[in-house]
C-alpha positions in Angstrom: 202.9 61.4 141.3 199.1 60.9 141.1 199.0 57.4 140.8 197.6 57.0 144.3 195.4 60.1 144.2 191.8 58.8 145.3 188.5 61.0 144.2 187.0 61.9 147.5 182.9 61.5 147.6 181.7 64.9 147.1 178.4 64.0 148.1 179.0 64.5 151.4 180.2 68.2 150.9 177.6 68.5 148.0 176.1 71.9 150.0 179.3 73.7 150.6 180.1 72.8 146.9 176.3 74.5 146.1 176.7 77.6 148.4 180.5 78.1 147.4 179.4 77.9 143.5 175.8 80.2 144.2 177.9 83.1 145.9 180.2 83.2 143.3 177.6 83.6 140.6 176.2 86.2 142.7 179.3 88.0 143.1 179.5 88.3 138.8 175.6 88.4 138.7 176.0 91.5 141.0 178.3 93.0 138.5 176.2 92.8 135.4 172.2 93.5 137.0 172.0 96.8 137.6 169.4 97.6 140.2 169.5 100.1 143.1 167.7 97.7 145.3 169.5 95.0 144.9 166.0 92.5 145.0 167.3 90.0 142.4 170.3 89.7 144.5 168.9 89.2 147.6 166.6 86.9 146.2 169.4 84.7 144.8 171.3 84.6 148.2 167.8 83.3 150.2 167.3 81.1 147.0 171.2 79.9 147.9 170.4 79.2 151.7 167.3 77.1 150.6 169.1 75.4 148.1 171.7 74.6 150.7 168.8 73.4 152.8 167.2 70.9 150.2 170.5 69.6 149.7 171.7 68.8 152.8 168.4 67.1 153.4 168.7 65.1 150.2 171.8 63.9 151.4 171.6 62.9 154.9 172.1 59.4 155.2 172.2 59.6 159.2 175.4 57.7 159.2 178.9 59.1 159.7 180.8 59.5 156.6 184.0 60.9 156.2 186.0 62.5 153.0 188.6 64.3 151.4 191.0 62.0 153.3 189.4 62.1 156.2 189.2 65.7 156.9 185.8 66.2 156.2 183.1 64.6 158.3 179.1 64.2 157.4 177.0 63.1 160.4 173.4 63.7 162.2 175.4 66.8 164.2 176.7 68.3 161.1 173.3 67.8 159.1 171.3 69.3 162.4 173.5 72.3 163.0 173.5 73.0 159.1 169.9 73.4 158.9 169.4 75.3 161.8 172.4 77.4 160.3 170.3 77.7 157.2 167.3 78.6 158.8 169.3 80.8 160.7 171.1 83.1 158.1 167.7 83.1 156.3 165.8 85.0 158.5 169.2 87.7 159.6 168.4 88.2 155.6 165.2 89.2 155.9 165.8 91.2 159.2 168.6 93.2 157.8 167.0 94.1 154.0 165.1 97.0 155.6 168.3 98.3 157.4 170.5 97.6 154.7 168.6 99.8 152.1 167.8 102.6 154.2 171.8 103.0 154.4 173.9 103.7 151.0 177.1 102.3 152.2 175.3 99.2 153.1 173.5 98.4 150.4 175.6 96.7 148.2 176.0 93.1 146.5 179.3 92.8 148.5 177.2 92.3 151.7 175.2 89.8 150.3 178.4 87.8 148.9 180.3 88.2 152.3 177.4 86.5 154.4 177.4 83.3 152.3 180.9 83.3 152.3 180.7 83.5 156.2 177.9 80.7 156.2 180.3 78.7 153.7 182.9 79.0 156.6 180.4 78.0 159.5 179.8 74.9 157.2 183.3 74.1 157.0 183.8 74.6 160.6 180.9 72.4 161.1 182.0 69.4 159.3 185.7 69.7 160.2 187.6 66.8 161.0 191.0 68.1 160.9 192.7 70.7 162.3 193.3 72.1 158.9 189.7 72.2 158.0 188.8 74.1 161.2 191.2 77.0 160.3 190.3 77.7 156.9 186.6 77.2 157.7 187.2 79.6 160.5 189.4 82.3 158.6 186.8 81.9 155.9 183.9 83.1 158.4 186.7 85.9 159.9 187.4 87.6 157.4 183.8 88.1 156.2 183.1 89.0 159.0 185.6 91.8 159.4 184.8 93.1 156.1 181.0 93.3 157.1 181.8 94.9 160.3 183.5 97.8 158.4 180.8 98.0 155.3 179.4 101.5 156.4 182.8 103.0 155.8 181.5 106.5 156.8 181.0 105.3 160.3 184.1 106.1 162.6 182.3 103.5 164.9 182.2 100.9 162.6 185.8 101.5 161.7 187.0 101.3 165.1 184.9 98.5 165.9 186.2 96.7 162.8 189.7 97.1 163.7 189.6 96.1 167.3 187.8 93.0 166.3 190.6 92.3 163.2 193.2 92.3 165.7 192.1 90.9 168.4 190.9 88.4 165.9 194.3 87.6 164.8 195.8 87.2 168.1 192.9 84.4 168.8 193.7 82.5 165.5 197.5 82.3 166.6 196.6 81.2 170.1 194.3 78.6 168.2 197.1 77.6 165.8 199.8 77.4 168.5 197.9 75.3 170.4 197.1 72.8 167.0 200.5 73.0 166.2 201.9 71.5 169.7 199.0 68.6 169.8 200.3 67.6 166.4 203.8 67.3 167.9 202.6 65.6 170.3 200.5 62.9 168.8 201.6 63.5 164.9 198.2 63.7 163.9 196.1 67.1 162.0 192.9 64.2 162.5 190.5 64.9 165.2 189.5 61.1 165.1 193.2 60.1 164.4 194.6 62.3 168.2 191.7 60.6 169.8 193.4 57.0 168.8 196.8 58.3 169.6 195.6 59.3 173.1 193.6 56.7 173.6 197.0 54.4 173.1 198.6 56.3 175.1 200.7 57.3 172.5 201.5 61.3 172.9 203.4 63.6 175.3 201.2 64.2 178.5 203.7 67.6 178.9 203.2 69.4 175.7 199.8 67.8 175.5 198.3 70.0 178.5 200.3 73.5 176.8 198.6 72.6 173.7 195.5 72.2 175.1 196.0 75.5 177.1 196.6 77.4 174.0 193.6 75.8 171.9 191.1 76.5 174.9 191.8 79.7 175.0 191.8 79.9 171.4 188.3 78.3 171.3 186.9 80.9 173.8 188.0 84.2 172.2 185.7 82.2 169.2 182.6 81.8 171.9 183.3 85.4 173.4 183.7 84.2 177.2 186.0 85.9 180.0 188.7 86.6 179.5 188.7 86.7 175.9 185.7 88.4 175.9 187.1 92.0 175.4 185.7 92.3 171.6 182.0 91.3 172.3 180.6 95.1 173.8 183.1 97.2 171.5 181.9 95.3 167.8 178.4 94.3 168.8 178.0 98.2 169.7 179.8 99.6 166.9 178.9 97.1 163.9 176.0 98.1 161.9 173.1 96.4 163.9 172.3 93.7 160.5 176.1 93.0 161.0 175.7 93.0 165.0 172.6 90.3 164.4 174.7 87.9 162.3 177.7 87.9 165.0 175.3 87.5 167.2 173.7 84.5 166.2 174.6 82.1 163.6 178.7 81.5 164.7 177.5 80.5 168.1 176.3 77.4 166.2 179.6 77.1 164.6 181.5 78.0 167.5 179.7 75.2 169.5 180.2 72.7 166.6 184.5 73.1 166.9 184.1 72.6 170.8 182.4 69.5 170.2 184.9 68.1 167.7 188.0 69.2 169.3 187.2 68.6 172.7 184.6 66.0 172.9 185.9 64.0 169.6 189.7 64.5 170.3 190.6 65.5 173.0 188.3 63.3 175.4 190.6 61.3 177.2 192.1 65.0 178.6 188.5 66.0 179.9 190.0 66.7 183.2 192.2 69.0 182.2 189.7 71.3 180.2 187.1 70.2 182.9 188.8 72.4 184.8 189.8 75.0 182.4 185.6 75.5 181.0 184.5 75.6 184.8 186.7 78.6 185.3 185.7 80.5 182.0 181.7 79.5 182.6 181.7 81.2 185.8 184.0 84.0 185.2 181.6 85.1 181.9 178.2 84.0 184.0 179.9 87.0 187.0 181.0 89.5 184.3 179.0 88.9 181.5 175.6 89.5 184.1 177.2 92.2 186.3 178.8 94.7 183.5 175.3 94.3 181.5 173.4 95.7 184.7 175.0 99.2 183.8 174.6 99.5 179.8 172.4 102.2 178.7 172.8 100.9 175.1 170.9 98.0 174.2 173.4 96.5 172.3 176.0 96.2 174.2 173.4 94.9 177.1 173.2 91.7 174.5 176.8 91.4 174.0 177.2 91.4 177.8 174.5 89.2 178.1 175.5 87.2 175.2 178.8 86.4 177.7 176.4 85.3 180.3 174.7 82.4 177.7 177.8 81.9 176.3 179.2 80.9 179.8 176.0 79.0 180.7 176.4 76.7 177.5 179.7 75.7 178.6 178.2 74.0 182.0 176.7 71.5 179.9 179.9 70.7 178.0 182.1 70.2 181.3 179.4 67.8 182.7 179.4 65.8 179.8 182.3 63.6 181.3 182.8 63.3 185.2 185.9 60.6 186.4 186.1 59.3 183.3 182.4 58.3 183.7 180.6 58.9 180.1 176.8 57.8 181.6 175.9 61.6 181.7 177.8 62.7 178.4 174.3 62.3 175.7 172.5 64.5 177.9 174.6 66.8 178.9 176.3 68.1 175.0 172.5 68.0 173.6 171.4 70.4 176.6 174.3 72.5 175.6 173.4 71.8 171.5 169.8 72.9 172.7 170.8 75.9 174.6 172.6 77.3 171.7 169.6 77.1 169.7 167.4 78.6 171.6 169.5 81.0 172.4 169.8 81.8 168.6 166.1 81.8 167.8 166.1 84.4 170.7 168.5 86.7 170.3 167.3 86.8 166.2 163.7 88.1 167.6 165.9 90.8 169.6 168.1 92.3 167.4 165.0 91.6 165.0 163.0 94.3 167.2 166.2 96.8 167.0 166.3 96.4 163.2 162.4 97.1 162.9 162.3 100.2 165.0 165.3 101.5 163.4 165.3 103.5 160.3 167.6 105.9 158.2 169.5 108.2 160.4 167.7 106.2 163.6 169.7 103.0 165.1 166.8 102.9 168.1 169.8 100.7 169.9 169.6 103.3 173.2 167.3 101.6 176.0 165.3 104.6 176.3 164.1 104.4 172.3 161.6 101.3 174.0 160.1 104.1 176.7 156.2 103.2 175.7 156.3 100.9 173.4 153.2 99.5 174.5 151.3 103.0 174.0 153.0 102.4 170.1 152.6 98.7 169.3 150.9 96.7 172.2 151.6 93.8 169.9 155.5 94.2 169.7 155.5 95.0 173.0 154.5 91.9 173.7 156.9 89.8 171.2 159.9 91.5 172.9 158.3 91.1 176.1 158.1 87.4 175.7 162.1 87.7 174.0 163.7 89.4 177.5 161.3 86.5 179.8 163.0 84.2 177.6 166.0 85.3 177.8 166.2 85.6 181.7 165.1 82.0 181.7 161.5 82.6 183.1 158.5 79.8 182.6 157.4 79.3 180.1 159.5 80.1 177.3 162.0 78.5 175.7 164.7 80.1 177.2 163.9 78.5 180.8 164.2 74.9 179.5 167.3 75.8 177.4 168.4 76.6 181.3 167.1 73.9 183.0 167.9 71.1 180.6 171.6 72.1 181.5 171.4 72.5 185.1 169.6 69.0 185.3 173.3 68.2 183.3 175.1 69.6 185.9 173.0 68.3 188.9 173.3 65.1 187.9 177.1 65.2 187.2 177.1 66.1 190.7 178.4 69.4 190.4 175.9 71.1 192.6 177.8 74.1 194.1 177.8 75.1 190.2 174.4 74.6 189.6 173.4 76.8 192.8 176.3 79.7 191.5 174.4 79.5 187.6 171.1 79.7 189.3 172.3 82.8 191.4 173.9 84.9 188.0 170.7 84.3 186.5 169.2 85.9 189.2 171.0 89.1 188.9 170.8 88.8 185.1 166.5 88.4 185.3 167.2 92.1 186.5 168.6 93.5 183.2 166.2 92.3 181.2 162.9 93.2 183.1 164.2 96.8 183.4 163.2 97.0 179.4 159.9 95.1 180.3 159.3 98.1 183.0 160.8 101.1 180.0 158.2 99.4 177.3 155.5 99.4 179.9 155.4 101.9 182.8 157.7 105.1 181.1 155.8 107.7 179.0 157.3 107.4 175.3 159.3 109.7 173.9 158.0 109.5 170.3 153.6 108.9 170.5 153.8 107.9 166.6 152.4 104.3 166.0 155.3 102.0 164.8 155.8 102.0 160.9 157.4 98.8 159.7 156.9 96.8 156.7 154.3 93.7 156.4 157.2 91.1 155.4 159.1 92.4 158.8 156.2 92.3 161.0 154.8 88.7 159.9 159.0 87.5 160.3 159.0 89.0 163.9 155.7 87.7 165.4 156.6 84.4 163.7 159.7 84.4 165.7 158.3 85.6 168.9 155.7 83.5 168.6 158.3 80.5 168.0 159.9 81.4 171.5 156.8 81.1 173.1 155.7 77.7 171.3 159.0 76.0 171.9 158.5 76.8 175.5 155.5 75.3 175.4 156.6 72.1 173.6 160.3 72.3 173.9 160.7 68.4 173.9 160.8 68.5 169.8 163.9 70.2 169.3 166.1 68.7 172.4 165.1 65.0 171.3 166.5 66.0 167.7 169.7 67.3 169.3 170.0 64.2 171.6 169.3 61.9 168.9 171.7 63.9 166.2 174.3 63.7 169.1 173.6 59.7 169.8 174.4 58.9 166.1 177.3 61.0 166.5 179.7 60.7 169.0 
C-alpha cells in the first residue's frame, strides 16, 4: 500500500511547519503560565511571526519548487507575500495589545492562538497549488476568523456581526467549491498548473468550463469583499472588536490577492476573456458603491469597509489588464501594480485602524467620526500621521497611496482600456471627498474632549513609524514595486 509513497521536501513548507508547531505550544503554554496580562504569550506569538520570517528567508531559493505532490508551491510571490504577511500580522499585534487588555473578554490566550492559526491559513492559501490546498488554507483562516469576530461575547454587536459573517461565509465557500468541483469535471484535474495544461490542450468542456468559472469568481469576490458580495464588509467591520476589524482589514487582502493570482492567472489563463469581463463588472460596481455609500457613514469604520470596497475594486483593474486578446506584453506590469496596490493599501489601512485603536480605551471605541473633532488642538503630531493616512488613501501626491493608483491606471491605459481608466479616475474623485471631511473634523471643528492624547510609548513610536512609512514610500515607491515585478517575473 505504501510502496510508492514518496517523502515530500518539507523544506519548502518549513514556515507553516514552524508557525503550525509555535501556536500549538502556545495554545498548552497558555494553559500552564498563569498571568493576567498575558505578556509571555504575546511575546511567544511576535517571537512565532519572526521566526516564520527568518525562516522563510533562509529558505528562499528564488526558484519555483513544488511539494506534497504538487499541491504545494514555493516561489519569489509566495516568499514576497509571506513576509509582507509577517510583517503584517506583527504590527496588528502590537496595535491591538492595548485594546485587547483594556477588555476582559478579549484578553485571552485564545486570541493570540486564533490569529496564527489564521496567518497559518493565509500561508496555506498563499502557496496553494491545488484546489484542495486553497480550501483548507481558506477554512483554516475562516474559522479563526469567525471565532475572533465573536471573542467579546458580551457584545450583542459582535455576536450579530459574527453570525452574519459565518453565514454568509458559508454560502461563499460553497459557491467557491461548486465552481472547483465543475472545473475538475471538466479538465480532471485539483492542480492549478495541471487545468492550465489541460486547457492549454484544448482538453476540457468549454460549457461547464465558463459555469465553473462563474461560480469560482463569484466565490473569489465574496473573499475580496467587492459588489455584490460585498454585503458582510460594513456589518463585521462595524461590529467586530476594532483589533479584530484591523486584522480583516488588512492581512487576507494579501491572501485574497495571492488565490486570484493562482487560479486565475496560473490556471485559468487561457479563459481570461471570460473573467475579463466578469472582474470589469465587479471593479466598477464596488469603485460606484463602495465610494458612494461611504459618503454617508457617520461611523468611521464602516467608512473603511466602504472604502475598503472602493480599493478592493481598484486592485482588480490591474488584474483584468494583465491579458488583453490573448496579448501577454502588458501582463508583468499590470499583476505587480495590483501586487503593489495591495500592499500599500495594507500598510495604510494598518496606520488607520492603528489611530482608532490608540484613541480608544476601556468603555471608549473612538470609531464615531466626530471622536477626531480637534485632534490637532490634542496631538498636532497624530493629526498629522492620520492626515497623511486619509491623503493616502484618496490617492493624493505624494504618498504612497497615489502611485499604488497610478501604477494601475498606467496598467489600464496601456491595455487600452481607457474609458476605465477615465471611470476609476472619476470614483476616486468622489471618494477624495470622504476622506478630506476627517482632515476638515481633525482640523477646523472645536473638540469635544480638550484632554491631550494619552497613549503608550510602544503605540506611539509603532504609529509614527507607520505613518511615516506611507509618506517615505511615496517618496521612493520604486523599492517595493520593483520587488513585486521582479517576485512576479520569477513566478509566473
Amino acid at each position: 500500500m505504501f510502496d510508492n509513497f514518496v517523502v515530500p521536501d518539507l523544506l519548502p513548507a518549513a514556515p507553516e511547519i514552524f508557525v503550525a508547531v509555535m501556536a500549538l505550544a502556545i495554545l498548552l503554554i497558555d494553559l500552564l503560565v498563569k498571568d493576567s496580562r498575558r505578556t509571555a504569550i504575546f511575546a511567544l506569538t511576535q517571537l512565532t511571526l519572526v521566526g516564520a520570517a527568518v525562516i522563510q528567508f533562509m529558505t528562499s531559493t528564488g526558484e519555483v519548487s513544488y511539494t506534497f505532490s504538487n499541491m504545494f508551491v514555493d516561489d519569489l510571490m509566495s516568499d514576497l507575500l509571506k513576509l509582507f504577511l509577517y510583517m503584517t500580522v506583527l504590527v496588528v499585534m502590537f496595535y491591538s495589545r492595548g485594546y485587547v487588555l483594556d477588555r476582559e473578554a478579549m484578553n485571552k490566550g485564545e486570541y493570540y492562538v486564533l490569529a496564527l492559526f489564521a496567518t497559518l491559513g493565509m500561508m496555506v492559501m498563499i502557496s496553494a497549488n491545488s484546489f484542495v490546498t486553497i480550501y483548507v488554507g481558506l477554512e483554516l483562516l475562516s474559522l479563526s476568523l469567525y471565532a475572533m469576530v465573536a471573542m467579546n461575547r458580551d457584545s450583542v454587536v459582535s455576536t450579530e456581526a459574527a453570525m452574519k459573517y459565518f453565514v454568509l461565509g458559508a454560502l461563499a465557500s460553497g459557491l467557491l467549491l461548486y465552481g472547483m468541483s465543475m472545473i475538475y469535471g471538466a479538465t480532471g484535474s485539483l492542480e492549478i498548473t495541471g487545468i492550465a495544461e489541460r486547457l492549454y490542450a484544448g482538453d476540457a468542456n468549454k460549457t461547464v468550463l465558463v459555469f465553473g468559472l462563474v461560480f469560482l469568481v463569484s466565490g473569489l469576490a465574496f473573499k475580496l469583499g467587492v459588489v455584490p458580495f460585498h454585503m458582510w464588509i460594513p456589518d463585521v467591520y462595524h461590529g467586530a472588536p476594532t483589533s479584530v476589524t484591523l486584522f480583516i482589514g488588512s492581512a487576507p487582502k494579501l491572501a485574497a490577492f495571492a488565490i486570484v493570482m493562482r487560479l486565475l492567472v496560473n490556471g485559468l489563463i487561457t479563459l481570461a476573456q471570460d473573467w475579463q469581463a466578469m472582474l470589469i463588472i465587479l471593479s466598477v460596481l464596488s469603485m460606484a458603491i463602495g465610494n458612494l455609500a461611504a459618503i454617508a457613514q457617520t461611523n468611521l469604520k464602516r467608512m473603511l469597509a466602504y472604502s475598503a470596497i472602493s480599493h478592493m475594486g481598484f486592485m482588480l483593474l490591474g488584474i483584468t489588464t494583465g491579458v488583453v486578446s490573448g496579448d501577454a506584453r502588458y501582463a508583468l506590469n499590470a499583476y505587480s501594480s495590483a501586487m503593489f496596490y495591495v500592499v500599500a493599501y495594507v500598510l495604510t489601512t494598518a496606520a488607520a485602524f492603528g489611530m482608532i485603536l490608540m484613541m480608544a480605551h476601556a468603555g471608549f471605541e473612538a470609531d464615531n467620526l466626530d471622536d477626531y473633532k480637534g485632534l490637532n488642538r490634542r496631538s498636532p503630531w497624530f493629526a498629522g500621521i492620520m492626515l497623511m493616512v486619509m491623503f493616502s488613501m484618496a490617492g493624493i501626491p505624494f504618498f504612497v497611496g497615489f502611485f499604488a493608483k497610478f501604477s494601475v491606471l498606467q496598467a489600464v491605459v496601456a491595455a487600452g482600456y481607457m474609458w476605465l481608466a477615465i471611470v476609476a479616475v472619476l470614483f476616486s474623485l468622489i471618494g477624495a471627498f470622504y476622506y478630506l471631511r476627517v482632515v476638515k473634523l481633525m482640523y477646523f471643528d472645536a473638540p469635544a474632549d480638550d484632554s491631550p492624547l494619552q497613549a503608550t510609548t510602544d503605540m506611539r513610536i509603532l504609529i509614527s513609524a507607520n505613518g511615516l512609512a506611507v509618506a517615505l514610500l511615496g517618496l521612493f515607491p520604486q523599492v517595493i514595486m520593483s520587488l513585486c515585478a521582479y517576485a512576479l517575473l520569477r513566478s509566473l
